[in-house]
C-alpha positions in Angstrom: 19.8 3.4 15.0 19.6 3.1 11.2 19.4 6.6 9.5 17.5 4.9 7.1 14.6 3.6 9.2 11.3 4.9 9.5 9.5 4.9 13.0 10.6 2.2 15.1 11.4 -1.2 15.7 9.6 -3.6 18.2 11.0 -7.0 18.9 9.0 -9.9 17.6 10.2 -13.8 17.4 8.4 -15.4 14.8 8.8 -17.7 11.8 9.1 -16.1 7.9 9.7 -17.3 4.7 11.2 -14.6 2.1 11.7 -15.2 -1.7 13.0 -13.3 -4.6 9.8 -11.5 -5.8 11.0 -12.8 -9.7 10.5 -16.0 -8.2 8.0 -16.2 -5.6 8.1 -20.1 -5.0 11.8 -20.0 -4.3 11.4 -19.5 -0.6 13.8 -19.4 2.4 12.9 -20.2 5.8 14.2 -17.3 8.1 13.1 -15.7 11.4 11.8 -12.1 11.9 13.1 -10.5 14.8 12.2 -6.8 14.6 9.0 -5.4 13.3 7.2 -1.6 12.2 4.8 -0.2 10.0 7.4 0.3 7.5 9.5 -2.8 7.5 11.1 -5.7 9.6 14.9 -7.6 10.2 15.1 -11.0 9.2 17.6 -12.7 10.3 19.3 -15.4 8.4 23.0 -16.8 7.7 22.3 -15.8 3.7 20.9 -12.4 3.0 19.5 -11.4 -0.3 21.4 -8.5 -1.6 20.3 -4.8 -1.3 18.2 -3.4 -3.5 16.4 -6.7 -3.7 12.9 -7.1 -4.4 11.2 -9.6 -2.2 8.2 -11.0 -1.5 8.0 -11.8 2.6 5.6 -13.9 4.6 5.9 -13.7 9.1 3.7 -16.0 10.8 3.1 -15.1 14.2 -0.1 -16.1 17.0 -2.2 -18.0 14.5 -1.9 -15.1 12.1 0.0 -14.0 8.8 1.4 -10.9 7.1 2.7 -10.9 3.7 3.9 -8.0 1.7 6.5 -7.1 -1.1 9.9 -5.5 0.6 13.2 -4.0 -0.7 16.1 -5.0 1.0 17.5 -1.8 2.4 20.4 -3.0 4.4 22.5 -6.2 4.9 24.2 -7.7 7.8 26.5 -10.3 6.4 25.9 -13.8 7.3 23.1 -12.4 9.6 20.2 -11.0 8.5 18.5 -8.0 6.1 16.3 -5.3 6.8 13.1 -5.1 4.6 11.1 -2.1 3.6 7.4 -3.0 2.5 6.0 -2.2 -0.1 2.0 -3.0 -1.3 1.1 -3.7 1.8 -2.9 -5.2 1.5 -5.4 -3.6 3.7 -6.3 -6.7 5.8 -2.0 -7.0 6.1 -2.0 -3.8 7.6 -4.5 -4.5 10.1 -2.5 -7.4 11.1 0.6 -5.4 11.5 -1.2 -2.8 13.7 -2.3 -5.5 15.9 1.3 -7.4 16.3 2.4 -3.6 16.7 -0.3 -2.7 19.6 0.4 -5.8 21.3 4.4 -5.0 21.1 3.1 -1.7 22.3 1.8 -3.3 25.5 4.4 -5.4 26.1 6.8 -3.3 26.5 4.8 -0.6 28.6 4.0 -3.8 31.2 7.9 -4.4 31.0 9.0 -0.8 32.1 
């Protein structure tokens, strides 16, 4: 596990877009594959570099989450890990309930 992360990771398949946050209309299509309160993975073949600021966007089960992030860590030619940043109230209470559900899932798995 990441030193670096904060509480942990559920796995979550769903579409994102992520652009530089100088340049929020500059978006790139990627996929989010790990989820928290605190941040996500995206995975795509061209990470933004660390230390980026970046405005994110996950759509998953009719619903969306959007936040500013930091990119904390890169994978090279894989993905980035995101810390949020300004999360919105009504973005939080999204993220709790992809997190619950996560929650659930798993338990039912095990």
């Amino acid at each position: 596990m990441n030193p670096d992360r904060r509480g942990f990771r559920f796995s979550l398949n769903a579409a994102a877009e992520v652009a530089p946050e100088s340049s929020p209309s500059a978006t790139v299509s990627v996929r989010a594959t790990e989820i928290s309160l605190h941040g996500c993975y995206l995975e795509t073949p061209a990470p933004f570099a660390e230390l980026s600021a970046v405005f994110v966007k996950i759509f998953h089960e009719n619903e969306y989450f959007e936040s500013k992030g930091t990119v904390i860590y890169v994978k090279p030619a894989s993905g980035m890990g995101l810390e949020f940043r300004e999360l919105k109230p009504h973005c939080r209470v999204v993220l709790q309930k992809w997190i619950l559900a996560a929650l659930r899932s798993q338990s039912k798995a095990q």
